[in-house]
C-alpha positions in Angstrom: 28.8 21.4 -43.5 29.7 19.4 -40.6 33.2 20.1 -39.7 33.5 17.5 -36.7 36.5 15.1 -36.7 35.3 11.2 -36.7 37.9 9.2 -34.5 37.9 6.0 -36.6 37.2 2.8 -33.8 39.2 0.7 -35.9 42.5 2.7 -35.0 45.1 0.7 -32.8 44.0 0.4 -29.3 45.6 -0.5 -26.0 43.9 -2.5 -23.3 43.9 -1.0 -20.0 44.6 -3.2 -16.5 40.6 -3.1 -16.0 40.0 -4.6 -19.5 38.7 -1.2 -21.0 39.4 -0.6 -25.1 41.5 2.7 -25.6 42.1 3.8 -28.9 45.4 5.3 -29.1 45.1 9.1 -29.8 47.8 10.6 -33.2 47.9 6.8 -34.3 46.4 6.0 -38.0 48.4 2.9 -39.1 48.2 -0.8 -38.7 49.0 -2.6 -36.2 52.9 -3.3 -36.4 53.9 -0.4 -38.4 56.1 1.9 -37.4 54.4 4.9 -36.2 52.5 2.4 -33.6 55.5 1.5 -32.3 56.6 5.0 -32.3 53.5 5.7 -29.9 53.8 3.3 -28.3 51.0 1.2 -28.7 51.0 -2.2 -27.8 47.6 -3.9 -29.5 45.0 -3.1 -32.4 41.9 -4.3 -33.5 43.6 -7.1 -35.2 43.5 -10.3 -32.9 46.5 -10.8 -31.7 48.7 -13.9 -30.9 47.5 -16.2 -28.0 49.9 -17.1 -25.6 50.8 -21.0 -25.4 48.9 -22.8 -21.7 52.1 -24.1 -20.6 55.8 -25.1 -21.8 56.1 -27.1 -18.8 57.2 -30.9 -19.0 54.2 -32.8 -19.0 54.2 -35.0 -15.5 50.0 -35.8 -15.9 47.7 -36.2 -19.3 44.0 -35.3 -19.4 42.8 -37.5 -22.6 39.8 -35.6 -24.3 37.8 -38.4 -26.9 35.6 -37.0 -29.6 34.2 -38.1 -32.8 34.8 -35.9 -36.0 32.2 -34.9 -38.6 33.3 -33.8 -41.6 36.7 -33.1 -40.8 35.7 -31.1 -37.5 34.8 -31.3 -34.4 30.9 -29.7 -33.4 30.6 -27.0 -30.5 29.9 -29.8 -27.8 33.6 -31.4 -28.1 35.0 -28.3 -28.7 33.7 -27.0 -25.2 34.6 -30.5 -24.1 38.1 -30.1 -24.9 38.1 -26.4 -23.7 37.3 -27.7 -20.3 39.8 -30.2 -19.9 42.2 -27.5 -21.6 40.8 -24.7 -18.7 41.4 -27.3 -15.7 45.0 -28.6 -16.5 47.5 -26.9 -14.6 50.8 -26.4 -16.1 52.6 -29.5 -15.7 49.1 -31.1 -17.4 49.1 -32.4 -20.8 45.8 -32.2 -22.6 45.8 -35.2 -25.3 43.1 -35.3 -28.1 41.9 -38.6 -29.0 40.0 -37.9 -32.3 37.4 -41.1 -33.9 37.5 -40.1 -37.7 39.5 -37.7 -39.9 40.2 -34.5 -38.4 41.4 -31.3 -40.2 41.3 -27.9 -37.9 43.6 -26.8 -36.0 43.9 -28.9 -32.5 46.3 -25.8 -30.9 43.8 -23.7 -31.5 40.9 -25.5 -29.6 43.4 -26.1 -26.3 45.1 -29.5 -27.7 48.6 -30.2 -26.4 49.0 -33.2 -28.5 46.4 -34.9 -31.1 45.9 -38.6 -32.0 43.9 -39.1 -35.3 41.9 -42.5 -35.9 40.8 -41.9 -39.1 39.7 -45.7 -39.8 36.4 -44.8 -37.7 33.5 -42.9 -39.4 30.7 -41.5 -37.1 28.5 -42.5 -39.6 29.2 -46.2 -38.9 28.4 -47.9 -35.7 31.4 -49.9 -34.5 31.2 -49.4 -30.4 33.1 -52.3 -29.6 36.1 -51.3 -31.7 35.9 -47.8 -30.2 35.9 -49.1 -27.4 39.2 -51.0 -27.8 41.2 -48.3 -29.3 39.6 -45.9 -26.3 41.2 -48.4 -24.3 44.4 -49.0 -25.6 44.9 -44.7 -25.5 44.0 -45.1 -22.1 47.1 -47.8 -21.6 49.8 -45.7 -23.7 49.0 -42.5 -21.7 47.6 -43.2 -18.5 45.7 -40.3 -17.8 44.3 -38.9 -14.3 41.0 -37.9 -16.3 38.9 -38.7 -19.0 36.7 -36.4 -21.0 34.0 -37.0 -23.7 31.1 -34.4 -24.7 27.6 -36.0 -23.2 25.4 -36.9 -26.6 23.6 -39.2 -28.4 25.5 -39.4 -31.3 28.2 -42.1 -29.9 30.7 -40.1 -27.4 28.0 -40.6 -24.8 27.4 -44.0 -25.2 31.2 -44.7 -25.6 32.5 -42.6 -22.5 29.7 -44.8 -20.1 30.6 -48.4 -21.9 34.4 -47.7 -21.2 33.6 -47.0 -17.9 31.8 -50.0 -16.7 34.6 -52.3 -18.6 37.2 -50.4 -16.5 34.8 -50.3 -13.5 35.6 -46.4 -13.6 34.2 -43.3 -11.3 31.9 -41.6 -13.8 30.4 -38.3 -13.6 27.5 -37.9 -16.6 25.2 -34.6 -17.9 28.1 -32.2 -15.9 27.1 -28.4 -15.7 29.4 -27.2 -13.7 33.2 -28.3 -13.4 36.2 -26.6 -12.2 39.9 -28.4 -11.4 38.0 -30.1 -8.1 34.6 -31.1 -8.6 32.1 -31.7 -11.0 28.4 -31.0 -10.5 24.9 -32.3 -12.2 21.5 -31.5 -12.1 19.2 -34.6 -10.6 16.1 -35.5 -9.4 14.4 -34.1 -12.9 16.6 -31.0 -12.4 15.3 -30.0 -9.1 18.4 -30.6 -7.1 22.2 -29.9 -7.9 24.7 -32.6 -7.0 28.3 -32.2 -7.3 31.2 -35.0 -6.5 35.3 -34.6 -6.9 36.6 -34.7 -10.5 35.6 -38.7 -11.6 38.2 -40.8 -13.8 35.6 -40.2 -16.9 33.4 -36.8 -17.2 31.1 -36.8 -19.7 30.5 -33.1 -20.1 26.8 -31.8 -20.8 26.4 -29.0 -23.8 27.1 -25.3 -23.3 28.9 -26.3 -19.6 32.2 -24.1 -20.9 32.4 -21.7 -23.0 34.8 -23.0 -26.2 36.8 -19.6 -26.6 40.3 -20.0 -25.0 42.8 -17.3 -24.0 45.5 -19.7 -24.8 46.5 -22.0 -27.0 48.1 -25.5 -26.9 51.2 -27.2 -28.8 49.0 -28.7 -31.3 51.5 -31.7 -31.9 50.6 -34.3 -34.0 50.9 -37.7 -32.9 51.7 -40.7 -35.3 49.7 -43.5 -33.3 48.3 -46.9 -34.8 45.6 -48.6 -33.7 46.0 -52.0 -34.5 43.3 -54.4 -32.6 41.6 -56.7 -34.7 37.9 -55.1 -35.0 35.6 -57.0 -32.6 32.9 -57.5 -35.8 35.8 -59.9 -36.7 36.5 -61.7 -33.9 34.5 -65.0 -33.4 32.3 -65.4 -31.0 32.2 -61.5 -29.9 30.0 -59.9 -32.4 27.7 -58.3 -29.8 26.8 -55.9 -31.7 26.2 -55.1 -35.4 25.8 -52.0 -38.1 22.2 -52.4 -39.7 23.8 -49.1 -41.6 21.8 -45.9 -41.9 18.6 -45.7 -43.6 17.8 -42.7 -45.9 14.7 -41.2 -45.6 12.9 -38.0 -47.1 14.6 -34.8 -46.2 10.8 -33.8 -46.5 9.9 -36.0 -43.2 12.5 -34.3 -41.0 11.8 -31.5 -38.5 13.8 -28.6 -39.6 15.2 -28.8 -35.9 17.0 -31.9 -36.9 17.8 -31.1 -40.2 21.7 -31.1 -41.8 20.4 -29.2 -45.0 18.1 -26.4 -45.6 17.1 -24.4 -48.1 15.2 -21.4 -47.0 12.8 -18.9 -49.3 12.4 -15.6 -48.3 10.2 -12.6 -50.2 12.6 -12.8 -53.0 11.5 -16.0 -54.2 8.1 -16.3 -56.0 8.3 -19.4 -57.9 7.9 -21.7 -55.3 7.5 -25.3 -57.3 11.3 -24.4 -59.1 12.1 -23.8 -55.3 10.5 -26.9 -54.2 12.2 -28.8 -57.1 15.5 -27.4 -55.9 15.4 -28.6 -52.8 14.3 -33.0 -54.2 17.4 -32.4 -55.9 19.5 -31.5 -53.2 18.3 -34.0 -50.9 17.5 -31.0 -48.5 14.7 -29.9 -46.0 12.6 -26.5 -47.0 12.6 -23.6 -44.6 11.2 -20.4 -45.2 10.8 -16.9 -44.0 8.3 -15.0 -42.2 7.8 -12.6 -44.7 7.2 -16.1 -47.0 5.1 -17.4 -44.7 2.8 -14.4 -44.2 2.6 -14.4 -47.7 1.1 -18.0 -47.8 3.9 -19.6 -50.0 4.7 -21.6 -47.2 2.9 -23.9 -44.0 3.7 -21.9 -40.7 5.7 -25.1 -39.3 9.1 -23.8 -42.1 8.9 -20.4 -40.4 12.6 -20.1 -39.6 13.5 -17.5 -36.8 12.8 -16.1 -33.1 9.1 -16.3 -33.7 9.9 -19.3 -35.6 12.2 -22.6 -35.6 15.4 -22.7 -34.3 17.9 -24.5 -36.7 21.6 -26.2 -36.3 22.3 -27.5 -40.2 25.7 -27.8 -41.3 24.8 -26.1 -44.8 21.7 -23.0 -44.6 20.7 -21.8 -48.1 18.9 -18.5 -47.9 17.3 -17.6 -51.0 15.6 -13.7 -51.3 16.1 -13.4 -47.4 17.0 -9.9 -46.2 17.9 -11.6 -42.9 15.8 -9.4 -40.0 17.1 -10.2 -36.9 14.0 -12.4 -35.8 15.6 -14.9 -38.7 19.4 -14.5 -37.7 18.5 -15.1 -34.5 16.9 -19.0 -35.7 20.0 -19.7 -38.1 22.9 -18.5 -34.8 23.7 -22.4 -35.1 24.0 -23.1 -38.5 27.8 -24.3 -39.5 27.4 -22.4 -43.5 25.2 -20.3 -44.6 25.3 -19.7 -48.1 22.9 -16.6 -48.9 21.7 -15.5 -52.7 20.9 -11.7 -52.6 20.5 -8.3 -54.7 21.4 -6.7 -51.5 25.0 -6.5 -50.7 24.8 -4.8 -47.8 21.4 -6.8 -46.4 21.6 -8.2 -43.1 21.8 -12.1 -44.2 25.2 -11.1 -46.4 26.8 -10.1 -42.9 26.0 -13.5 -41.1 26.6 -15.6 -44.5 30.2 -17.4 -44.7 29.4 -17.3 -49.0 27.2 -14.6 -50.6 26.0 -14.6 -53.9 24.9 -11.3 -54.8 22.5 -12.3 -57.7 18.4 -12.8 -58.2 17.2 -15.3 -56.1 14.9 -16.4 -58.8 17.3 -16.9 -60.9 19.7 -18.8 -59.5 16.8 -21.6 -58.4 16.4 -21.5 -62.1 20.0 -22.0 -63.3 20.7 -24.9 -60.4 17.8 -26.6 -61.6 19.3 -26.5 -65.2 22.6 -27.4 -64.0 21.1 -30.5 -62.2 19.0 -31.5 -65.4 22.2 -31.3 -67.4 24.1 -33.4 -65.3 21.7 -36.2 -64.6 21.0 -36.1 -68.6 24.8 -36.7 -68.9 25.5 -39.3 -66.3 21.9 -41.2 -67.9 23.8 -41.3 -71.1 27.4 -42.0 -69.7 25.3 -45.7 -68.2 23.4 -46.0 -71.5 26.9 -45.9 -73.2 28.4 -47.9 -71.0 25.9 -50.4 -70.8 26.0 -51.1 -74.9 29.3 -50.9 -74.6 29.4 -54.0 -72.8 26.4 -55.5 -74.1 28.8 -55.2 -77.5 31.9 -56.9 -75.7 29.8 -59.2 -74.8 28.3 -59.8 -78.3 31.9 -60.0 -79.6 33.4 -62.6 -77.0 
């Protein structure tokens, strides 16, 4: 019988002055008790409490714009505003200007103070009237610097309009940025050129990293935009929203896909898989073992060897989750996973696991959604004769 000792690695540790882990030797108990204190250890495997960037009197603002989705912010603005946050020097504020409804925690992504337009909705082109209430932030706080994550999904296109109206130094697709310059790659990335810090920097992905060692005073600011939307205003609708035209989630490249449902070996009626996913409104993916199989066309093959995905909601059905297929789903927002295996791979990744038979569950949801369209079919026939009867009686 093996006799040897196991030091547990999840025992309160100290960090030493080079930024080694060192697990405190006689100590068992959590972090805060009383025998850590008694030996003296300072830290434990728990994260502990980030200190604040600065309690200095604001004499500066950095404004950082964004547009929400869903309540959040995506990886882009978050490194966006981690930037700014990184760059600002103590007597810096670092405002965040946010185009929608926002619901996380603005301290936590570097924030000092956070400005909430909820009247805006990504999923609605207005750039005019962004524009405006960009603007008029620009006139309350007048800040040295201006940041906005570099996409295509309207914080691009709104940092460059605002800086031709204001006739503004601009620095666009930045890879590199520190408190005095800013640099870009050019020439069809065969050169680097860098400039000082511009008025507006429109940051390019994956620039900064998003986790901060600090954390920002989060205050909430009660702020009103009240300009009269430009689609309003006669004579200056320039532009206008033609709205957003659904299409198959069938058509779309799993790469730009919001929804997936994914079939691994576990699943082996694929129609009742298939149906699943019409009724969701989402794309099919699948896994290698799936697609070795021949149950699915090599072009849903999910993974390193695969496609590489970024939906907001990843539903993995019968998918042990090798590390070839974590390694395509890294960018997913939730991933939802439906498993016998507790303890399989895809259960670790998964923010919701269902530890049930794949099969199974395809078959239940589909029931579920048969039920419920029966229902709301009857709830229009009703309410249909019920008016066809009021208006028989009037």
């Amino acid at each position: 019988m093996n006799t040897l000792k196991r030091i547990d690695p999840r025992r309160p540790f100290t960090i030493t002055a080079d930024g080694l882990k060192r697990i405190t030797l006689g100590v068992v108990g959590a972090a805060g008790s009383m025998e850590t204190a008694t030996h003296g250890a300072g830290a434990s495997h728990r994260e502990q409490a980030k200190p604040r960037r600065t309690t200095a009197a604001p004499q500066r603002v950095i404004l950082v714009a964004a547009h929400a989705d869903r309540g959040a912010l995506d990886d882009h603005a978050r490194q966006t505003l981690a930037g700014a946050a990184l760059i600002a020097d103590a007597a810096t504020e670092v405002v965040l200007l946010v185009f929608g409804e926002f619901n996380g925690d603005a301290a936590a992504l570097g924030a000092d103070k956070l400005i909430e337009l909820p009247m805006f909705d990504r999923r609605n082109f207005a750039p005019l009237d962004e524009l405006n209430a960009l603007a008029a932030c620009v006139a309350a706080y007048a800040p040295v610097h201006i940041f906005l994550p570099d996409n295509a999904t309207g914080d691009g296109d709104l940092g460059r309009r605002y800086a031709a109206a204001a006739n503004a130094s601009v620095a666009a697709h930045v890879v590199e940025i520190d408190a005095a310059h800013v640099a870009s790659y050019v020439q069809a990335n065969t050169a680097f050129a860098s400039r000082a810090l511009p008025e507006v920097v429109l940051l390019a992905p994956n620039a900064v990293d998003a986790k901060l060692p600090f954390v920002g005073a989060g205050e909430r600011v009660m702020w009103r935009f009240d300009g009269e939307p430009a689609s309003q205003q006669q004579g200056h609708g320039t532009a206008r929203d033609l709205g957003i035209e659904e299409i198959d989630a069938a058509q779309l490249a799993l790469e730009e896909a919001d929804f997936i449902v994914s079939a691994g070996n576990g699943v082996s009626d694929v129609p009742a898989f298939e149906r699943l996913a019409v009724t969701l409104g989402a794309a099919i993916g699948a896994s290698r073992v799936a697609v070795d199989d021949g149950k699915f066309t090599r072009d849903k093959q999910i993974g390193a060897t695969g496609k590489t995905v970024e939906a907001s909601v990843y539903i993995a059905f019968g998918i042990s989750g090798a590390v070839q297929h974590l390694q395509g789903i890294k960018d997913c927002r939730h991933v939802i996973a439906v498993n016998l295996d507790a303890s399989a791979p895809i259960a670790k990744r998964a923010n919701l696991t269902v530890i049930a038979d794949a099969q199974e569950t395809i078959a239940a949801l589909n029931e579920a959604a048969a039920a419920a369209r029966t229902a709301r079919g009857t709830g229009a026939a009703l309410l249909n004769s019920t008016a066809v009867a009021e208006g028989a009686l009037a």
